[in-house]
N, C-alpha and C positions, 0 to 999 in steps of 0.2 A: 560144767567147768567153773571153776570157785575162781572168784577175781579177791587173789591176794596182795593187792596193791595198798601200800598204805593213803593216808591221805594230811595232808596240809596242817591238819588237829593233831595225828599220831606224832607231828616232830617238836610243836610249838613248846613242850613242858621240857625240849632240849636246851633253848636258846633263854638267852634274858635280851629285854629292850636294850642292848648299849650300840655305839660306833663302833667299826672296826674300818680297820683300812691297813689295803695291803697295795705293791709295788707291781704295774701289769708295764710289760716292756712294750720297746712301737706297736709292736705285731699284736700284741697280745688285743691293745688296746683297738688295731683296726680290727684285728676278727669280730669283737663287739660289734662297731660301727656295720661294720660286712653282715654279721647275722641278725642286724637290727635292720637295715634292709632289705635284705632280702632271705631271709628267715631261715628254719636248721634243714629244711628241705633239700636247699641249693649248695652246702657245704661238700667240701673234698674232706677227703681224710686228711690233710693236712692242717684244713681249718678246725678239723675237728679234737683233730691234737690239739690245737691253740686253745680251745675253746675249754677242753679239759684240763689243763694247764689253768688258766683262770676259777673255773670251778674248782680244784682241786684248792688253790691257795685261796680262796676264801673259804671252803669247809675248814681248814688250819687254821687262819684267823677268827672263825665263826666258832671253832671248840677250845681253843687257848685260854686259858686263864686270862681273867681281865685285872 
């Protein structure tokens, strides 16, 4: 079985070194908190949404024109 996973090298010639920052609501911002303790194991689908929600608006702030 062929592990077609890329890896951390395949994304870097996507991105340039700059800032970005985006706007995460209450929730948003405790799911972090929440999965920063106790890790993506312990998530519901609800936090998982949140948690996609975040991911999601920084890949949009991570490909936007600078």
């Amino acid at each position: 079985m062929s592990n077609d996973r890329k890896t951390l090298q395949d994304y870097r010639h996507l991105v340039a070194s700059r800032d970005i920052s985006v706007h995460l609501s209450q929730d948003q911002q405790a799911m972090i908190l929440k999965t920063y303790d106790y890790g993506l194991n312990a998530m519901t689908d609800i936090d998982e949404m949140l948690l996609s929600s975040v991911i999601r608006q920084l890949k949009t702030a991570i490909q936007s024109e600078p």
